[in-house]
C-alpha positions as CSV (number, residue, x, y, z in Angstrom):
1,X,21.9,-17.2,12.3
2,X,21.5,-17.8,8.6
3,X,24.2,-20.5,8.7
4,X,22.1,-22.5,11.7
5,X,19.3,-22.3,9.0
6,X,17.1,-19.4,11.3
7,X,16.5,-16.3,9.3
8,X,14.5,-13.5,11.5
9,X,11.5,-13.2,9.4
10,X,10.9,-9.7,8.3
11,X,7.5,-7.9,9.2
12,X,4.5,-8.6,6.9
13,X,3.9,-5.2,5.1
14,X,1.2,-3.8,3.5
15,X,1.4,-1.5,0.8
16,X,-1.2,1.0,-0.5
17,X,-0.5,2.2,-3.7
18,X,-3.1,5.4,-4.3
19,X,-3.4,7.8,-7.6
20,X,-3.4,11.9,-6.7
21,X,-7.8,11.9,-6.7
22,X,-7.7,9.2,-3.9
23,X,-4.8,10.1,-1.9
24,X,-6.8,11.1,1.0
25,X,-8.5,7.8,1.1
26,X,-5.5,6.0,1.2
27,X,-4.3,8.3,4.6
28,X,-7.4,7.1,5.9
29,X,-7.3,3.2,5.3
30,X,-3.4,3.5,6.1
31,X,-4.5,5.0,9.1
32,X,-6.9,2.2,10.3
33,X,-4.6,-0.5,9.5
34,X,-1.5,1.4,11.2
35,X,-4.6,1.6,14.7
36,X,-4.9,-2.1,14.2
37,X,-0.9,-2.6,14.7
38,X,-0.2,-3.6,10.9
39,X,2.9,-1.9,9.1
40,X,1.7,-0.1,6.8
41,X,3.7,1.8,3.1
42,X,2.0,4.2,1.3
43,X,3.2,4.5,-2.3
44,X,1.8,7.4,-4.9
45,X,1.2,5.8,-8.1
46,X,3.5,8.5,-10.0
47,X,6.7,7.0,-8.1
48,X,6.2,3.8,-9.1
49,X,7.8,2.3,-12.4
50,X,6.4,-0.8,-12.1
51,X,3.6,-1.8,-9.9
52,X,4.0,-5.7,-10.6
53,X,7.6,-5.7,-9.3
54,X,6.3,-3.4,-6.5
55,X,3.7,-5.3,-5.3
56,X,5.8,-8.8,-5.4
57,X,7.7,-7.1,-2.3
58,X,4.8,-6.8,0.1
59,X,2.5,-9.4,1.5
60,X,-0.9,-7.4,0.9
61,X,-1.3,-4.5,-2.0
62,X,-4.3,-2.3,-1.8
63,X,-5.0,0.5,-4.5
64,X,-6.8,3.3,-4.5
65,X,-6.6,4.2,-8.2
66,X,-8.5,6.7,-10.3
67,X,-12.2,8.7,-9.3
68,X,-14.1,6.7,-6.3
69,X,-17.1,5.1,-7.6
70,X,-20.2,7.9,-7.9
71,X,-17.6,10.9,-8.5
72,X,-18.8,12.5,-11.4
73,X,-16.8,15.4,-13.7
74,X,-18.6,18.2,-12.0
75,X,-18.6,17.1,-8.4
């Protein structure tokens, strides 16, 4: 195929790249987008060495990093 210049083009891929406070919102969305037929990695922040070179790989990088806006210490 690649010499008749057709490549099968992969899948476009999202990945969500979430931290340990918002890993349950990052189910969620991963969820929803996986419901609407999308492909969908999720990636914990802690695995990833760089997350520049990660997100080159994927057409669409959402992140879920750090406390959700309004969280507060003691909540």
């Amino acid at each position: 195929m690649e010499a008749l210049g057709k490549t099968e083009e992969e899948p476009k891929q999202t990945c969500i790249i979430f931290s340990k406070e918002r890993r349950r919102e990052a189910i969620e969305k991963a969820r929803h987008l996986r419901n609407e037929g999308k492909q969908v990695v999720l990636q914990d922040l802690q695995g990833v060495e760089s997350v520049d070179q990660l997100s080159e790989t994927f057409e669409d990088v959402i992140y879920f990093i750090g406390k959700k806006k309004g969280e507060g210490v003691n909540e």
